[in-house]
C-alpha beads as a LAMMPS data file, in Angstrom:
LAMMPS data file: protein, C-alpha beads

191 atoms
190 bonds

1 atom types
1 bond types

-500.0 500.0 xlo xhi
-500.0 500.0 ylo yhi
-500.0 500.0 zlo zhi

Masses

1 110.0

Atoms # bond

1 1 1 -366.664 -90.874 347.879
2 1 1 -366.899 -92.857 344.323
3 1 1 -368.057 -90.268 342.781
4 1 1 -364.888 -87.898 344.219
5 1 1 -362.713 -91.144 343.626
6 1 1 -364.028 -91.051 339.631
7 1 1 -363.535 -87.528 339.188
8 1 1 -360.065 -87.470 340.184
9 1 1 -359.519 -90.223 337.771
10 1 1 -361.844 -89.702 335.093
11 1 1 -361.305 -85.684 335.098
12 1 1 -364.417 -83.460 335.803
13 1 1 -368.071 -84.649 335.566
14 1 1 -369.829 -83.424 332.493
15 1 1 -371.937 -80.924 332.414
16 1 1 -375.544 -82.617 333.131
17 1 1 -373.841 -84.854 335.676
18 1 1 -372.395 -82.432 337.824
19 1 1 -375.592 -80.687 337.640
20 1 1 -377.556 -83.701 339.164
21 1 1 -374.993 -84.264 341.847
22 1 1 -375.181 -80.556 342.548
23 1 1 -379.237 -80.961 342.994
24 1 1 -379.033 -84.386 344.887
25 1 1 -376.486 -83.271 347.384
26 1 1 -376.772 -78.718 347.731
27 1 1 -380.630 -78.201 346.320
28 1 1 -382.563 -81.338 347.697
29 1 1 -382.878 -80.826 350.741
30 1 1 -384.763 -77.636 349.953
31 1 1 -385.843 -78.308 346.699
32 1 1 -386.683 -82.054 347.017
33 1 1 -385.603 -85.102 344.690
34 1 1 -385.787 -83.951 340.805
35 1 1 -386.957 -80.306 341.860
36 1 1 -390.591 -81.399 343.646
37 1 1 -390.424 -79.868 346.619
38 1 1 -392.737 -80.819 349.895
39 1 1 -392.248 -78.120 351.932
40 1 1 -394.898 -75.863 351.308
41 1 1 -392.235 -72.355 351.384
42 1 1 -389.923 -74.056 348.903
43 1 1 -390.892 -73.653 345.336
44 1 1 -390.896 -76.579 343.501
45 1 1 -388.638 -76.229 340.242
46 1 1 -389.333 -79.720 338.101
47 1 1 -390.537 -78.789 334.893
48 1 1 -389.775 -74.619 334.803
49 1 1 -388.412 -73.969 331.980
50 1 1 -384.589 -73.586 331.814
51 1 1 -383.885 -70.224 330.845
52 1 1 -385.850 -68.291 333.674
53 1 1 -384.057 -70.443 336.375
54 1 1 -381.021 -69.810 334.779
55 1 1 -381.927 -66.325 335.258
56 1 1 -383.082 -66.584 338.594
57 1 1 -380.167 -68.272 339.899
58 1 1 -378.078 -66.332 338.142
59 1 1 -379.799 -63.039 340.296
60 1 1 -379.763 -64.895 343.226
61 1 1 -375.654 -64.880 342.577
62 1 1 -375.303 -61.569 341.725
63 1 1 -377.388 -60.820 344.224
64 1 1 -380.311 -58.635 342.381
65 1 1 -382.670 -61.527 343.863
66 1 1 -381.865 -62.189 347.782
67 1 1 -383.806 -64.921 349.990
68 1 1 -382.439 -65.500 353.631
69 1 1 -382.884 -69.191 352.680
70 1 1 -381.114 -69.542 349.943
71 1 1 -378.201 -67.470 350.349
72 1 1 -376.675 -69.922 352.449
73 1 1 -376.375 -72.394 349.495
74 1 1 -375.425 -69.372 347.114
75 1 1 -371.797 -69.628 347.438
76 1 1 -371.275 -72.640 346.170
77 1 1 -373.159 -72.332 343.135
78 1 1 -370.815 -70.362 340.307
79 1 1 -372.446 -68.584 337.300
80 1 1 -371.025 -71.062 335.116
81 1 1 -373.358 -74.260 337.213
82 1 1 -376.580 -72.161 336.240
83 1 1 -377.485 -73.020 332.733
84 1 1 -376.611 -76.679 333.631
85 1 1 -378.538 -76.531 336.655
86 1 1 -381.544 -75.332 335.161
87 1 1 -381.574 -77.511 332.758
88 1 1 -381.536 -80.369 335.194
89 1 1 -384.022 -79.356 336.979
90 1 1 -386.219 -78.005 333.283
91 1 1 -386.183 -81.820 332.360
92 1 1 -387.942 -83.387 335.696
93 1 1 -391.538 -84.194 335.608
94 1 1 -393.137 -81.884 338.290
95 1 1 -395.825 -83.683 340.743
96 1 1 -398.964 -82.171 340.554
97 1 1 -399.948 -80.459 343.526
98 1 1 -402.993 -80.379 345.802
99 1 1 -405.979 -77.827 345.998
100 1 1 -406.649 -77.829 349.820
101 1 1 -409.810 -75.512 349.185
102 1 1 -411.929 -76.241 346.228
103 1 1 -414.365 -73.295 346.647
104 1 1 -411.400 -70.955 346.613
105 1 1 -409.526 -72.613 343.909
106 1 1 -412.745 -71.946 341.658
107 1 1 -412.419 -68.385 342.699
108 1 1 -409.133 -68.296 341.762
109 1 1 -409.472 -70.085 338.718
110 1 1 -412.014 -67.064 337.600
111 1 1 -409.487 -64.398 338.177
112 1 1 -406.211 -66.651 336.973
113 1 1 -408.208 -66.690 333.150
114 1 1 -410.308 -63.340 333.081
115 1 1 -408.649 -61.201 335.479
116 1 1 -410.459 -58.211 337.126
117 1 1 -411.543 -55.454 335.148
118 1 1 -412.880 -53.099 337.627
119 1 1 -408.871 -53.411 339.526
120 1 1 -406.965 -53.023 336.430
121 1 1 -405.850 -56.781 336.971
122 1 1 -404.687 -58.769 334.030
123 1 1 -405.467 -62.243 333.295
124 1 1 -403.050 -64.503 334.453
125 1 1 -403.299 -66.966 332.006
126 1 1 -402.494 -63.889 329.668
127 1 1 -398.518 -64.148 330.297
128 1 1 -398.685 -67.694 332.060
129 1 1 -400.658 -69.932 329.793
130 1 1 -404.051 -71.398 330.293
131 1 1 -403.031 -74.062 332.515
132 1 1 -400.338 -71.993 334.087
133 1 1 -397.584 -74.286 331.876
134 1 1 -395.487 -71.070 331.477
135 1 1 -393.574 -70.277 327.725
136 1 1 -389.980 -69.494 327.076
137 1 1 -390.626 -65.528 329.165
138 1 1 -393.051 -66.534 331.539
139 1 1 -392.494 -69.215 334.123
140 1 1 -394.340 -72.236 334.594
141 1 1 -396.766 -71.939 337.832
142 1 1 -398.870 -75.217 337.518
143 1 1 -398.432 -77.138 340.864
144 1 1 -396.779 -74.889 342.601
145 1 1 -397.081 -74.652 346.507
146 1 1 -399.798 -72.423 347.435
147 1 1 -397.563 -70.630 350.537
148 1 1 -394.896 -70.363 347.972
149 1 1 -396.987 -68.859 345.435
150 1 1 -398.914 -66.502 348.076
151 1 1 -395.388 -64.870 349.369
152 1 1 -393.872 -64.388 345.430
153 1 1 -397.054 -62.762 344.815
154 1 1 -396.823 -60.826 348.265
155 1 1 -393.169 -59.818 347.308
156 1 1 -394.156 -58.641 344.300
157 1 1 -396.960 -56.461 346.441
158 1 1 -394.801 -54.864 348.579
159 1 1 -391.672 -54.438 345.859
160 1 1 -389.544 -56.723 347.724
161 1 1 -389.094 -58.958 344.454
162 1 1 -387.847 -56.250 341.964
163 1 1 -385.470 -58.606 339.421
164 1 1 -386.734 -59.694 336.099
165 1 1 -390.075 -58.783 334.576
166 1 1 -390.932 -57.670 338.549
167 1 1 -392.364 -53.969 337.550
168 1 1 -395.074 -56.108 335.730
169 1 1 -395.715 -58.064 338.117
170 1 1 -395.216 -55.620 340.832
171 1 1 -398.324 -53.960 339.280
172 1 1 -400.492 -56.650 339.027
173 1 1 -399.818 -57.964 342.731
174 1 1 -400.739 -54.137 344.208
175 1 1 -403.701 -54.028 342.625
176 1 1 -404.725 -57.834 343.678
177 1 1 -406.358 -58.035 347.394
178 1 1 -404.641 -60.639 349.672
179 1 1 -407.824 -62.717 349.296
180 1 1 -407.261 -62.876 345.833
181 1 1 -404.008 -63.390 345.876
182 1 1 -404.641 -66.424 348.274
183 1 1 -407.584 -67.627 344.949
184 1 1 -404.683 -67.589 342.706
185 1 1 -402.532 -69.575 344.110
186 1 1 -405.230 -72.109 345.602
187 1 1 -406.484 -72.587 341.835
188 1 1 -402.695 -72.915 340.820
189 1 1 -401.664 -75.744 343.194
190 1 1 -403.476 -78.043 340.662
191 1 1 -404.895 -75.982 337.635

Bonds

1 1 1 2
2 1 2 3
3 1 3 4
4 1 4 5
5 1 5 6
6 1 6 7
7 1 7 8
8 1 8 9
9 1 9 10
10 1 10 11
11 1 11 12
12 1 12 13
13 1 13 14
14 1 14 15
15 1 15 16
16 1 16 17
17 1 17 18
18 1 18 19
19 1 19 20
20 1 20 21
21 1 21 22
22 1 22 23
23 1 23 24
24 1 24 25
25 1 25 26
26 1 26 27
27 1 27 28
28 1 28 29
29 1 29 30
30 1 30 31
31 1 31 32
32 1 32 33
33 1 33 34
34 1 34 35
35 1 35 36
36 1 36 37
37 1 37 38
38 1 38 39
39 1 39 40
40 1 40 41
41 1 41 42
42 1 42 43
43 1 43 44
44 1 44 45
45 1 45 46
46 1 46 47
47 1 47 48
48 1 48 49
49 1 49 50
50 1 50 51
51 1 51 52
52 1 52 53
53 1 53 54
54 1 54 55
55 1 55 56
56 1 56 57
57 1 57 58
58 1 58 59
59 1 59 60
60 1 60 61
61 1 61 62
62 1 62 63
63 1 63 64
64 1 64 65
65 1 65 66
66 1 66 67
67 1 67 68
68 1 68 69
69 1 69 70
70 1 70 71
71 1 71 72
72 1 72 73
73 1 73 74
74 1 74 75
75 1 75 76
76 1 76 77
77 1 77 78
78 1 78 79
79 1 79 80
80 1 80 81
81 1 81 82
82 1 82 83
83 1 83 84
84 1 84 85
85 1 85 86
86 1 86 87
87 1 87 88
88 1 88 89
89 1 89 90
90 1 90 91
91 1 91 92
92 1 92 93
93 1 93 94
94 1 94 95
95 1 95 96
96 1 96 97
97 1 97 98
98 1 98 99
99 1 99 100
100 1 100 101
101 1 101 102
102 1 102 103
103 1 103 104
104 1 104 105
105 1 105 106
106 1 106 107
107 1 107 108
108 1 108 109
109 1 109 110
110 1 110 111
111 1 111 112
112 1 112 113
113 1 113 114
114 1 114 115
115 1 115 116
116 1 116 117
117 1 117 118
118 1 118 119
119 1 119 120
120 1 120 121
121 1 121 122
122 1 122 123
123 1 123 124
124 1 124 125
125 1 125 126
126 1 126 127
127 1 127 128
128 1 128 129
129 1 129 130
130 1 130 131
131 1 131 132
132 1 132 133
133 1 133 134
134 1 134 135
135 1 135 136
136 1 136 137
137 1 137 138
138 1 138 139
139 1 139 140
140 1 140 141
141 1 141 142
142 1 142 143
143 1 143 144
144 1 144 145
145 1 145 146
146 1 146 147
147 1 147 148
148 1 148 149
149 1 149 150
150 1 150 151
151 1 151 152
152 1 152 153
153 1 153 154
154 1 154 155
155 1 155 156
156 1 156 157
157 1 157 158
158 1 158 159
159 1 159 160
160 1 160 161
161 1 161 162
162 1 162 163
163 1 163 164
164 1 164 165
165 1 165 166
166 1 166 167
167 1 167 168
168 1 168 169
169 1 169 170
170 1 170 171
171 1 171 172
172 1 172 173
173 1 173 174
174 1 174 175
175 1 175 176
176 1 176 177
177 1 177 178
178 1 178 179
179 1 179 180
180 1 180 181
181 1 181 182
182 1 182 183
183 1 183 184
184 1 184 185
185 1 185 186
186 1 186 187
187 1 187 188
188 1 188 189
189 1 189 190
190 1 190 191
């Protein structure tokens, strides 16, 4: 209500303010305070870099990226919120997360930096960095939930994710077993 009461006086929040408001009141409860989410099917978006969830929101608005979650939210974000959005959420400092499986995250580890060679199966660390801290094309995947991780991956698979760089990854995911798929994002959960 103060914050309503200001804006009418004051005018409209800037940019970086309304974004916060917009992630502590429409995102959080999905997306958890500053972007660390704890539910495991929630991705957690502190620390991504701002440009690729620009772009994702942005195709979750036009629609070229679709998830029965988030559409509900959807409306209420405009095209115009998604740079400062992203940029919100680009500046929090992500929570490592936790490997629940040590023997598989070593697995995992083995195929995130060398890849497999006999599948066709790049290295992950390739596009994603060696620590999976992502660059300004490739997003950062350190930390993230593994049952998050394991359906992306999965959507990839199957071609149900097709916007951005998906035909890349769309290849990479069919030629990864769901065992290794499951290594991957063990080992990623805290690389």
């Amino acid at each position: 209500m103060v914050a309503l009461g200001a804006a009418v006086l004051l005018g409209p929040l800037p940019a970086g303010a309304a974004a916060a408001e917009m992630a502590s009141t429409l995102c959080v409860a999905c997306h958890g305070e500053g972007g660390n989410s704890v539910v495991p099917t929630f991705p957690k978006l502190a620390g991504m870099q701002a440009d690729y969830l620009a772009k994702q929101l942005t195709d979750f608005i036009a629609g070229r990226r679709t998830n029965d979650v988030m559409m509900p939210a959807i409306p209420s974000v405009t095209p115009g919120d998604a740079p400062a959005l992203a940029a919100y959420y680009a500046s929090q400092k992500p929570v490592p997360g936790k490997v629940d499986d040590p023997t598989l995250a070593a697995a995992g580890k083995k195929l995130y930096d060398t890849g497999n060679e006999a599948k066709g199966v790049a290295a992950c660390s390739g596009c994603h960095l060696p620590k999976g801290e992502g660059d300004e094309r490739n997003p950062r995947l350190a930390g993230q939930h593994q049952a998050y991780a394991i359906q992306q991956m999965m959507d990839f698979k199957t071609g149900v994710r097709k916007n951005d760089k998906g035909r890349v990854m769309r290849v990479i995911a069919q030629r990864m077993s769901e065992a290794e798929i499951k290594a991957v994002a063990e080992y990623l959960a805290a690389p």
